[in-house]
TINU-54764 format. One record per residue (C-alpha): x, y, z. Coordinates in Angstrom, 1 decimal. Layout:
N
east = X | north = Y | up = Z
...
# end
This chain:
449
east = 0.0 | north = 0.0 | up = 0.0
east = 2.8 | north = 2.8 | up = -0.5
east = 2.3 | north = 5.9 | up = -2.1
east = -1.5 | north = 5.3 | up = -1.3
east = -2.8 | north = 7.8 | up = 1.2
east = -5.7 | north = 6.5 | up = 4.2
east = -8.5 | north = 7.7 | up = 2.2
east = -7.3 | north = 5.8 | up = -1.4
east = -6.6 | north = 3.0 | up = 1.1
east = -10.2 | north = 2.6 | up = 1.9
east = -11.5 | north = 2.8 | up = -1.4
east = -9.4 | north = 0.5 | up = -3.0
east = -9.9 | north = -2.0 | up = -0.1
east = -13.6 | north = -1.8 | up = -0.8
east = -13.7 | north = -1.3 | up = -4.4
east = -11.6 | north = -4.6 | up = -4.7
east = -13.9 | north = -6.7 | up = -1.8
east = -16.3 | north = -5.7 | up = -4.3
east = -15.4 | north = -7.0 | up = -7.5
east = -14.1 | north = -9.5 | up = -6.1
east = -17.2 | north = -11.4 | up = -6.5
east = -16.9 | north = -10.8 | up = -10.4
east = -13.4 | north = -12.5 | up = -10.3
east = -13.4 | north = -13.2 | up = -14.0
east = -13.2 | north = -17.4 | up = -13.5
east = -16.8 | north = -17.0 | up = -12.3
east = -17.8 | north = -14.8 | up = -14.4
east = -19.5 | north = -15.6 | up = -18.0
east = -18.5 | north = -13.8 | up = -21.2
east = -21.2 | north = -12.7 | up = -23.6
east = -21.2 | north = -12.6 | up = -27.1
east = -17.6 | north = -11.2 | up = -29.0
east = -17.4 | north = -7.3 | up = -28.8
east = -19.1 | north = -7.2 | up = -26.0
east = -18.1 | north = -4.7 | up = -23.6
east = -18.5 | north = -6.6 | up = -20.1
east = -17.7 | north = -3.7 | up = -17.8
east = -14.7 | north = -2.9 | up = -15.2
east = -16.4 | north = -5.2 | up = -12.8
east = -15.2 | north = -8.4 | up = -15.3
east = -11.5 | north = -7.6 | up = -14.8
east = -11.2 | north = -6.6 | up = -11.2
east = -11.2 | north = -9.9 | up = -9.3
east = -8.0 | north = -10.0 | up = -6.9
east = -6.4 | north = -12.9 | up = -9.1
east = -6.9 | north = -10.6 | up = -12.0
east = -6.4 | north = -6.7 | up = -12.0
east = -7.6 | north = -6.0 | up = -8.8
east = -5.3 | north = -6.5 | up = -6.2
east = -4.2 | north = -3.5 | up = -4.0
east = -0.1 | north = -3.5 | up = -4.7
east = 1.3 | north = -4.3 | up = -8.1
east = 2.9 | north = -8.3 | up = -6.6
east = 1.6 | north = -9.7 | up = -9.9
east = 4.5 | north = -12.2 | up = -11.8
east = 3.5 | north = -11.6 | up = -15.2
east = 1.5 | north = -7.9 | up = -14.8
east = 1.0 | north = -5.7 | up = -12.0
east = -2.2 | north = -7.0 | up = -11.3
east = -3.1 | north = -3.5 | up = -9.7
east = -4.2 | north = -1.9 | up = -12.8
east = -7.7 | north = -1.0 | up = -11.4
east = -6.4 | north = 1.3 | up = -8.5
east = -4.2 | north = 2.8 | up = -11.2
east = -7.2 | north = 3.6 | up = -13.4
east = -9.6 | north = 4.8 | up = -10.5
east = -6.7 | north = 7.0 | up = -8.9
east = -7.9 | north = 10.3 | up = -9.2
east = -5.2 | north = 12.1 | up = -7.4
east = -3.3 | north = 11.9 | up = -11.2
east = -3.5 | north = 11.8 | up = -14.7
east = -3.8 | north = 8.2 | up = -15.0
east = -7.6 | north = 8.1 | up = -13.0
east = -9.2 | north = 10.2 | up = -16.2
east = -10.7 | north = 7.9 | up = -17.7
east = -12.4 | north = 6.7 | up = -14.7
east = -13.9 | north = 10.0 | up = -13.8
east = -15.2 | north = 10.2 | up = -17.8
east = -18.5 | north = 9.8 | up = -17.0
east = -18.9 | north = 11.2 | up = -13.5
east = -17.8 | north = 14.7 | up = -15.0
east = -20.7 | north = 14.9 | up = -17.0
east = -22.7 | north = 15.2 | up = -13.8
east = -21.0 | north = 18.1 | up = -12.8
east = -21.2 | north = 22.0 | up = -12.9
east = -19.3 | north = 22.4 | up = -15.7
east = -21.0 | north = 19.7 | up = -18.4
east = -24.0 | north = 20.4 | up = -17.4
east = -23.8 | north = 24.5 | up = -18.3
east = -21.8 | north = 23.0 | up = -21.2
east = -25.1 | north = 21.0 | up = -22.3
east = -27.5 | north = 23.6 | up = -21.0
east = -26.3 | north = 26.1 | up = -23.6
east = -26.5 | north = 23.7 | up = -26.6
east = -29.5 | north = 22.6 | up = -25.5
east = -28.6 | north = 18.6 | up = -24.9
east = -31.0 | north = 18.0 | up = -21.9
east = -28.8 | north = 16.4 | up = -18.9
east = -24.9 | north = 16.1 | up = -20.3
east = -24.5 | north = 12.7 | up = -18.3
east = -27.3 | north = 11.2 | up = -21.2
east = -26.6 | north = 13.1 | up = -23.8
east = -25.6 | north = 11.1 | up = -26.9
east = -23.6 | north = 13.5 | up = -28.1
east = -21.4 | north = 13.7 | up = -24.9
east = -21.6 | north = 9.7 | up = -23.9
east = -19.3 | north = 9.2 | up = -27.3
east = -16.5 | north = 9.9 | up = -25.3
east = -17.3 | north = 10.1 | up = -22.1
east = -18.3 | north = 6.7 | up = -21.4
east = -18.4 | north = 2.9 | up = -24.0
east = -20.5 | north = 2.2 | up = -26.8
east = -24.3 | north = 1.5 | up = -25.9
east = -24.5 | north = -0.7 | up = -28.5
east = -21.7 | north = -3.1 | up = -27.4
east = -22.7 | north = -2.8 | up = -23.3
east = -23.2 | north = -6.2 | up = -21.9
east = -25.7 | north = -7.4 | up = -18.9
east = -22.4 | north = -6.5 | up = -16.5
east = -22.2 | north = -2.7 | up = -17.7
east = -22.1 | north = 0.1 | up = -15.5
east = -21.9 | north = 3.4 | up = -17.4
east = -20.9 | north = 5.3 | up = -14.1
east = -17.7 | north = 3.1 | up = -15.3
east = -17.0 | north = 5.6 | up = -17.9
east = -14.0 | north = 4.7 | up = -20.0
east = -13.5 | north = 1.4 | up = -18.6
east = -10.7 | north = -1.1 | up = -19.6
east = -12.2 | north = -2.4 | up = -22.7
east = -12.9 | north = 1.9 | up = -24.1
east = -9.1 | north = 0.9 | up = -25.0
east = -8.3 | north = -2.7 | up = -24.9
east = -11.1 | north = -3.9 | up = -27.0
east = -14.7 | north = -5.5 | up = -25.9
east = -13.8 | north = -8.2 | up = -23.8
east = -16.6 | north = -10.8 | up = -24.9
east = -14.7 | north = -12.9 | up = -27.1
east = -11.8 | north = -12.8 | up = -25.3
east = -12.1 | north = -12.6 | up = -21.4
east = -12.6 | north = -16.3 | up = -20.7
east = -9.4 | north = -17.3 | up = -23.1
east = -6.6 | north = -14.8 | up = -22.3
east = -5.8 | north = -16.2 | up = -18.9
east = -6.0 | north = -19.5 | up = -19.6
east = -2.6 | north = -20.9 | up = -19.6
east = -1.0 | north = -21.0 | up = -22.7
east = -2.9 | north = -18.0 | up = -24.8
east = -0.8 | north = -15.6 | up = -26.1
east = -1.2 | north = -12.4 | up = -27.0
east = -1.6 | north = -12.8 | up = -30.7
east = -4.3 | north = -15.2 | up = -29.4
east = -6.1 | north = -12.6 | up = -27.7
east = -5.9 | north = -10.0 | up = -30.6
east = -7.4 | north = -12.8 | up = -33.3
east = -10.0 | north = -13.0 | up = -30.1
east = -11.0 | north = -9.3 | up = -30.6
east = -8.4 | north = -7.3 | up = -28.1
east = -6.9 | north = -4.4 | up = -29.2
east = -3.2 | north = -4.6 | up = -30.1
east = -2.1 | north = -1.3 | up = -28.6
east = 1.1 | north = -1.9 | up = -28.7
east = 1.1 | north = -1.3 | up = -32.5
east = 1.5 | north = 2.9 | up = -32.6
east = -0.8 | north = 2.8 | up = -35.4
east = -3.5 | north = 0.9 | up = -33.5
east = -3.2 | north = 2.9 | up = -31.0
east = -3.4 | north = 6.5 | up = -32.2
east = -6.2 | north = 5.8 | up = -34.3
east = -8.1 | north = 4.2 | up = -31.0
east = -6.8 | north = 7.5 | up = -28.9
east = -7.7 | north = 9.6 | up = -31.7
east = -11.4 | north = 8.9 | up = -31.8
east = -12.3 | north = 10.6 | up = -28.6
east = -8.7 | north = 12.9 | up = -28.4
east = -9.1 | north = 14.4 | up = -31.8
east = -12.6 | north = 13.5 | up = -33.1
east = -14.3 | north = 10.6 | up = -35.7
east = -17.3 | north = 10.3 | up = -37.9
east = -18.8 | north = 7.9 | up = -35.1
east = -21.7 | north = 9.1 | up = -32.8
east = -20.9 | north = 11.4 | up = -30.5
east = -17.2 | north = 11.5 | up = -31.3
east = -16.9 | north = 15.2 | up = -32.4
east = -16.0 | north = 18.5 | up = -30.9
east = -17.4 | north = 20.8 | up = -32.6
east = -16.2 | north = 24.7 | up = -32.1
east = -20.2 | north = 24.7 | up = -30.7
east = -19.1 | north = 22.7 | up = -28.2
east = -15.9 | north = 25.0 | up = -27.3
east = -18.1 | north = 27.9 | up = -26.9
east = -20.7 | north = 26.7 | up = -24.8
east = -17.1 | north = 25.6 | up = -22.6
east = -16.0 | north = 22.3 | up = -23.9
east = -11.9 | north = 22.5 | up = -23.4
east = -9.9 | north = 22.9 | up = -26.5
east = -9.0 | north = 19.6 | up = -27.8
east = -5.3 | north = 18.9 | up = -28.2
east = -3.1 | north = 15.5 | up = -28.5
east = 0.1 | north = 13.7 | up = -28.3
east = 0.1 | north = 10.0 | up = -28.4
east = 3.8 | north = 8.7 | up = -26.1
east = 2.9 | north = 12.2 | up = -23.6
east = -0.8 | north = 10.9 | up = -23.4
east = 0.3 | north = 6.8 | up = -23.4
east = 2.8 | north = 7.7 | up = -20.4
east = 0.6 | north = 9.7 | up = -18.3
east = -2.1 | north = 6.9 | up = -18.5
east = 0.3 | north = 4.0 | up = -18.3
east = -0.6 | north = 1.4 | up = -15.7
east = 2.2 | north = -1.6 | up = -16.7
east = 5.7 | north = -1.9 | up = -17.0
east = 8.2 | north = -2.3 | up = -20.1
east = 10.1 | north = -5.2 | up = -18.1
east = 11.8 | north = -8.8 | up = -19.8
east = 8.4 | north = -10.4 | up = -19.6
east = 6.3 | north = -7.4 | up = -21.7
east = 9.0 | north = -7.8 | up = -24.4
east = 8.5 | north = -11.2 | up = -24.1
east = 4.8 | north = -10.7 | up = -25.3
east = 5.2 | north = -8.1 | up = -27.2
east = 7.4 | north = -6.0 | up = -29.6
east = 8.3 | north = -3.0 | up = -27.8
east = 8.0 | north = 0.5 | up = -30.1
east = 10.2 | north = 3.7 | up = -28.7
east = 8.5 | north = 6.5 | up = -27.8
east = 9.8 | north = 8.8 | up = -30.5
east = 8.0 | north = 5.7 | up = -32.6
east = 4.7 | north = 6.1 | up = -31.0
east = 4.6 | north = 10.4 | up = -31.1
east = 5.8 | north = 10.3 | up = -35.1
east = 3.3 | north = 7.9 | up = -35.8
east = 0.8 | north = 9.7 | up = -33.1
east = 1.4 | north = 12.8 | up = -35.3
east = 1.4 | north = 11.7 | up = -38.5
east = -2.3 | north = 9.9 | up = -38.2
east = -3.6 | north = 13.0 | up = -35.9
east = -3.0 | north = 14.8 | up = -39.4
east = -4.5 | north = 11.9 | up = -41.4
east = -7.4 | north = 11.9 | up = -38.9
east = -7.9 | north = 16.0 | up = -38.9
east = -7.7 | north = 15.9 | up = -43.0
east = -9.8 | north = 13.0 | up = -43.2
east = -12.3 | north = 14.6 | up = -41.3
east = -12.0 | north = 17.9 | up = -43.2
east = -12.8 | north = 16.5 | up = -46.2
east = -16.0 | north = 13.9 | up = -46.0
east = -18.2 | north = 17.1 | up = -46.1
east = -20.0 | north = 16.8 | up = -43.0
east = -17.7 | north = 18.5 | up = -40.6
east = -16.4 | north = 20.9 | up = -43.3
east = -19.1 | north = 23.3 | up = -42.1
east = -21.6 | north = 24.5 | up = -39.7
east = -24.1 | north = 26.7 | up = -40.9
east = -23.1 | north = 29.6 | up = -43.1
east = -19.6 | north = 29.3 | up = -41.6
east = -16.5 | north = 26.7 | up = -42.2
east = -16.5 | north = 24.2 | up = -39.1
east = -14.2 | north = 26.2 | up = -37.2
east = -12.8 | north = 23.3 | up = -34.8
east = -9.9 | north = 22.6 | up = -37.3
east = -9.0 | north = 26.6 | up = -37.6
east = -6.2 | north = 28.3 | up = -35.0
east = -8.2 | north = 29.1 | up = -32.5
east = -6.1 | north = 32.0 | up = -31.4
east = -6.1 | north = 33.3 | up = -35.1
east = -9.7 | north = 35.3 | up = -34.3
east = -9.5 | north = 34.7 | up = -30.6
east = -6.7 | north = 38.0 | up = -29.9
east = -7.1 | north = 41.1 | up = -28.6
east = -8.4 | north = 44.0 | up = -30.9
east = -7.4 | north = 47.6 | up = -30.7
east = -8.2 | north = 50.3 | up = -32.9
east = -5.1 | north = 52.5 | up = -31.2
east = -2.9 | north = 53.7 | up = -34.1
east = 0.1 | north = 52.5 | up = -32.2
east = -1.1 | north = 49.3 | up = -30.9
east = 1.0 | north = 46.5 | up = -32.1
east = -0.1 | north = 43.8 | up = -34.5
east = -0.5 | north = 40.2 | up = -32.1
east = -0.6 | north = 37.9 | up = -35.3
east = 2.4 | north = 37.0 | up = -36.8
east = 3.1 | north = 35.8 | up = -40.3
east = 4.0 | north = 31.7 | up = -40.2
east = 6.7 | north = 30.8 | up = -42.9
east = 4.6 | north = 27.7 | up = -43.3
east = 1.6 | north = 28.7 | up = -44.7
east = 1.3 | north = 30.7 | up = -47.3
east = -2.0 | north = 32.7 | up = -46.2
east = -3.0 | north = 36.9 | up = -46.6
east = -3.5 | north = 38.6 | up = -43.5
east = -6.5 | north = 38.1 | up = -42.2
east = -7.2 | north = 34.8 | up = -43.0
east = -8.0 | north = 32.1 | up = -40.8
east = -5.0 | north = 29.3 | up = -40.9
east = -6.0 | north = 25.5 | up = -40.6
east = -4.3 | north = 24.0 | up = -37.5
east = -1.4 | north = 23.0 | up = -38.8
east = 0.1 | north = 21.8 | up = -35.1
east = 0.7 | north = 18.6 | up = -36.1
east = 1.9 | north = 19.4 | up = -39.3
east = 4.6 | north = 21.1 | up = -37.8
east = 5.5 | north = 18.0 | up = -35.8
east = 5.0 | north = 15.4 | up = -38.9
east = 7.3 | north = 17.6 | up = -40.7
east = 9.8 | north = 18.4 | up = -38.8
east = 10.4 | north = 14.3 | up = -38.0
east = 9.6 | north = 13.3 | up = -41.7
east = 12.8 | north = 15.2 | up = -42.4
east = 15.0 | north = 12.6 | up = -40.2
east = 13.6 | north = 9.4 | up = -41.1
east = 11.7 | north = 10.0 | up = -44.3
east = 13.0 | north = 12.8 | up = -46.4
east = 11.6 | north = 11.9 | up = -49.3
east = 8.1 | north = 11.6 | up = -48.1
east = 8.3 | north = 14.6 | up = -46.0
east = 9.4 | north = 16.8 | up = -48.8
east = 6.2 | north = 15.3 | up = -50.9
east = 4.2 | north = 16.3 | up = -47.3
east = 5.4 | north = 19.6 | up = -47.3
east = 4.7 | north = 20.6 | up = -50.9
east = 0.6 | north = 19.2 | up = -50.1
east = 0.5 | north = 20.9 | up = -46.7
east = 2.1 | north = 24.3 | up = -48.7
east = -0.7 | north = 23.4 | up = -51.6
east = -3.5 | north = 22.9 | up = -49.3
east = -2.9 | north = 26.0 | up = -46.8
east = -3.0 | north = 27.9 | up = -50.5
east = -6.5 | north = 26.4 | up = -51.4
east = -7.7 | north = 26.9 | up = -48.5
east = -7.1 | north = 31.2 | up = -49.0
east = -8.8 | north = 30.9 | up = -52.1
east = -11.7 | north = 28.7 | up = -52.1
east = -14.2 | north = 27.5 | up = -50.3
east = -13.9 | north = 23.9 | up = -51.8
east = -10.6 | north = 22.3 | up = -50.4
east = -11.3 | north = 18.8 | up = -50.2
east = -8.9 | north = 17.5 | up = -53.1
east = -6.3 | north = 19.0 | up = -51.5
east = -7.2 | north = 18.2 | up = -47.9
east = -7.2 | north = 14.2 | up = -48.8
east = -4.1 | north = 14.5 | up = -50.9
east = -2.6 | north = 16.0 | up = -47.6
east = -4.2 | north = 13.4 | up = -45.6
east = -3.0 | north = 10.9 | up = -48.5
east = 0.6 | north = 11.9 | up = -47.8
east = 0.5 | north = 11.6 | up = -44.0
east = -1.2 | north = 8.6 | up = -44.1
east = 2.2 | north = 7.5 | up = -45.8
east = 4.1 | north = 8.9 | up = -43.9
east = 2.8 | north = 7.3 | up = -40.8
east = 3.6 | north = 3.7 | up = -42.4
east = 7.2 | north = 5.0 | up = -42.9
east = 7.5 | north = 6.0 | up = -39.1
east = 5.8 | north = 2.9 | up = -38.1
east = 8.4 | north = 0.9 | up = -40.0
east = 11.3 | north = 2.8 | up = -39.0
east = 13.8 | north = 1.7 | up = -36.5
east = 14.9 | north = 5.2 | up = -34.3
east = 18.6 | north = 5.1 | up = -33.0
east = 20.0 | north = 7.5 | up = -30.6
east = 21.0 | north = 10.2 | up = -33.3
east = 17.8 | north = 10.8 | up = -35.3
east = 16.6 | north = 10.9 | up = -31.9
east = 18.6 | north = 14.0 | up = -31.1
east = 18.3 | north = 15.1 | up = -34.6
east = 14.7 | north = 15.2 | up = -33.9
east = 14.9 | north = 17.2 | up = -30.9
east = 16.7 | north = 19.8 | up = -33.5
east = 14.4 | north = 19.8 | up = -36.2
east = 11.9 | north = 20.8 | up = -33.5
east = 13.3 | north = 23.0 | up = -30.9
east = 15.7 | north = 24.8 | up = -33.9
east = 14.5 | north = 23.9 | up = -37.4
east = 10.9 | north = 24.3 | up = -37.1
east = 11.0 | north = 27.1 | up = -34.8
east = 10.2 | north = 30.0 | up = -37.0
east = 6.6 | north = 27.9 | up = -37.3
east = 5.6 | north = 28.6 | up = -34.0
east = 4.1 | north = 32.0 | up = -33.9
east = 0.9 | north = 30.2 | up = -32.9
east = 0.1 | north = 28.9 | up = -29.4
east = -1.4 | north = 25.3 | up = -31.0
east = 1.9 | north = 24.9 | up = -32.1
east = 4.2 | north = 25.8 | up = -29.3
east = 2.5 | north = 24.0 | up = -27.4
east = 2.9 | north = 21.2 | up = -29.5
east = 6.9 | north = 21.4 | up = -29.6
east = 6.8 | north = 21.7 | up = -25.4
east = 5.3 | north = 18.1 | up = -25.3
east = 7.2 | north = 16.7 | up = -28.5
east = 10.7 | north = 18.2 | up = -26.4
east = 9.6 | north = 16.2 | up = -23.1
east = 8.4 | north = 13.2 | up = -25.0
east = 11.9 | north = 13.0 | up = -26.7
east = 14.4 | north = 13.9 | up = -24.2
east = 12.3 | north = 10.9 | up = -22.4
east = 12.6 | north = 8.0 | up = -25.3
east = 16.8 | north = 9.2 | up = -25.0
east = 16.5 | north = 8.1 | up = -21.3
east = 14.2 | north = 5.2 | up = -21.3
east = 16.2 | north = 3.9 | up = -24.2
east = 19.5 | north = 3.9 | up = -21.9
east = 21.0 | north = 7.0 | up = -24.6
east = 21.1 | north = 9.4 | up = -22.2
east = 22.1 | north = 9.8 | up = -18.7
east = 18.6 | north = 10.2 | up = -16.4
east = 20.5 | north = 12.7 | up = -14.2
east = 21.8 | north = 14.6 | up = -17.2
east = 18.9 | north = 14.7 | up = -18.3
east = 17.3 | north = 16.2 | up = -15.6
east = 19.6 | north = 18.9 | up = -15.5
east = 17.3 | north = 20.1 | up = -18.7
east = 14.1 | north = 20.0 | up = -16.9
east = 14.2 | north = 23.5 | up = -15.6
east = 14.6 | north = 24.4 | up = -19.0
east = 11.4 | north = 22.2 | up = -20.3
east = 9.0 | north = 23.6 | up = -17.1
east = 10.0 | north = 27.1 | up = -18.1
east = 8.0 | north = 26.3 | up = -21.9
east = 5.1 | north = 24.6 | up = -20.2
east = 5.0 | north = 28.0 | up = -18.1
east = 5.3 | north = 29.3 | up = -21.6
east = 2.0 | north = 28.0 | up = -23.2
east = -0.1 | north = 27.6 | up = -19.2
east = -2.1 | north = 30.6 | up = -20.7
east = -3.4 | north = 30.8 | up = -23.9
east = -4.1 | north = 34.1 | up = -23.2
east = -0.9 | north = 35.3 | up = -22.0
east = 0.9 | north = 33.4 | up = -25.1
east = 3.8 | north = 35.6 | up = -26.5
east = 5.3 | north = 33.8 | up = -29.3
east = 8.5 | north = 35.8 | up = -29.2
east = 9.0 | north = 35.1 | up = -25.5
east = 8.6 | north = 31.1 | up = -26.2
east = 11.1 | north = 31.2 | up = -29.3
east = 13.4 | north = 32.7 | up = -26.9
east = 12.6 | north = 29.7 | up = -24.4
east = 12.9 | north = 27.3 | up = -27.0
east = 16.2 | north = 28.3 | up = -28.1
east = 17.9 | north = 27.8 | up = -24.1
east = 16.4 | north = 24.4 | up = -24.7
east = 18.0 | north = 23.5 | up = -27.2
east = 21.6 | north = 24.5 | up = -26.3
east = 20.8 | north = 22.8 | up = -23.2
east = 19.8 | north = 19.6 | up = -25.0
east = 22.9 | north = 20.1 | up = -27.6
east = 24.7 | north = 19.8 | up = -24.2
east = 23.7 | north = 16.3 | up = -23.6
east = 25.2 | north = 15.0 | up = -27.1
# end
């Protein structure tokens, strides 16, 4: 029981006498897809148990997922923030009835209705199987001694150890699909909804409840996490385009569907003083009038800037439809050739990162493309803060990886907290100031070389 305080104590202790009785040897699977509900994996000989003493997992990967005191407890309190203040001016506004029923919230914030089983408890919100697949066809099978993992994926779990696999599952509630209730639109964000942002290893890492020891390699192949963000970035691109283009989120109203615009594009402060100074600045990326609204491009700036260490050629076939598309998109109304041509190309390029083996310097040379080649892009606060979370993600693949000294490296953390303090505020967002930031990064990082 270390690290848990009295209070988390008590809940655990409870929450695991409880499911206890759903230990999954007694429990009965229903048909395949079927999504069986946190109660079906919690028995103490499964992932319940209140210290991680497991031999082959931790086996304490429900206390990890119901912790609320971090990051990793989110997707446990999914559901339950829909009953709160916040959701329910949020759905007041739109006019949704109660959030905590509304279908268009329940997309993300709790499982499929149409896959719930007899064991379901939506108060579960985004329960194991939200990620690992409905359980149905394979709860019964993947403890039974000799399944392996590739057994339990032809079964119906989700492989989400494959990047790609995984940022397209992530992606569907942290970036937005064409399924029910899977879309924030800029509606949404005005009513209150929180801008949606995403990076697959920062995300994976912050939610991770299992450890990369000799037996998970064992199991299963084990992707870097420079691996996981390119590929996380190039199919957040793919996704954004994709989306973009099938015509139904193009537009709301009379207006474009301003979700995938820069939000702080329109969102700055207007003065009409004669010497008030200008707060947009001209991106070398996009090739747009003043005035215009740009596209989001801050994954683009990420796909890029990697493409140019491990895929050259693709990236420079990226960057001509990104340069192509951002032009369309200043002069017509119709951009939806160019927008799947761009998703086209980062589609590609997502199969090049996925198959492309990252050593210790295109690692670092990574770290340059973003904290020193890219950062004339960033004159936008999507963007910066896109390069803070790309910088820590990184610097940490170099350490995991055994590249780069863990002490060393945390001599660069003051550095790395100073651009989170950078991009805290949207409001307060100077890009000058975080260029300046970014720069004592990176001769901090060249350091570590």
């Amino acid at each position: 029981m270390a690290g848990l305080s009295r209070g988390q104590c008590a809940r655990a202790f409870g929450l695991t006498l409880l499911l206890s009785l759903f230990s999954t040897p007694l429990f009965a699977a229903d048909a395949p897809g079927t999504h069986e509900g946190v109660a079906s994996c919690g028995g103490s000989t499964c992932h319940g148990r209140l210290a991680p003493t497991g031999k082959t997992v931790r086996q304490n990967e429900l206390i990890t997922w119901q912790d609320t005191t971090s990051a990793a407890g989110s997707h446990s309190q999914a559901w339950q923030v829909l009953t709160r203040s916040r959701a329910q001016g949020i759905a007041q506004r739109l006019g949704l009835g109660r959030a905590e029923s509304a279908k268009e919230c329940l997309g993300c914030h709790a499982e499929p209705a149409s896959a719930r089983g007899s064991k379901f408890q939506i108060s579960d919100g985004v329960g194991c199987e939200a990620c690992h697949g409905g359980a149905g066809g394979w709860l019964v099978s993947h403890y039974t001694v000799g399944v392996t993992h590739a057994d339990n994926v032809k079964n119906g779990m989700t492989a989400l150890e494959d990047p790609r696999a995984r940022a397209n599952l992530c992606l569907d509630c942290h970036f937005g699909s064409a399924k029910s209730g899977q879309f924030v639109t800029h509606k949404m964000m005005a009513a209150g909804h929180p801008r949606v942002s995403f990076e697959l290893d920062l995300f994976s890492a912050l939610q991770r409840h299992y450890d990369f020891d000799a037996d998970y390699v064992k199991r299963k192949p084990l992707a870097s996490g420079i691996k996981f963000w390119a590929v996380g970035q190039a199919l957040a691109v793919e996704r954004q385009l994709s989306l973009y283009a099938d015509g139904v989120h193009t537009n709301e109203g009379a207006f474009p569907e301003f979700y995938f615009f820069d939000c702080q594009s329109c969102h700055r402060r207007i003065s009409d003083e004669p010497n008030a100074a200008l707060t947009a600045e001209a991106n070398p990326g996009r090739p747009l009038p003043p005035g215009t609204p740009p596209f989001n491009d801050e994954n683009m700036i990420m796909l890029s800037a990697i493409a140019k260490v491990a895929a050259p050629g693709e990236g420079a076939s990226f960057d001509a439809a990104a340069r192509a598309f951002h032009t369309v998109m200043a002069q017509s109304r119709d951009a939806t050739a160019a927008a799947s041509q761009l998703a086209g190309a980062a589609r590609n390029l997502a199969a090049a990162m996925a198959g492309h083996a990252f050593n210790r310097g295109e690692t670092f040379a990574a770290l340059d493309a973003v904290l020193s080649g890219a950062a004339a892009r960033y004159t936008d606060y999507e963007g910066g803060a896109q390069a803070v979370m790309a910088a820590d993600t990184l610097l940490n693949s170099l350490v995991a990886q055994g590249q780069v000294d863990r002490k060393a490296a945390e001599g660069v953390r003051p550095q790395i907290n100073k651009l989170y303090a950078e991009v805290h505020d949207t409001n307060a967002w100077n890009p000058a100031e975080f260029r300046d930031a970014i720069r004592q990064l990176a001769g901090a990082v060249g350091r570590l070389k």
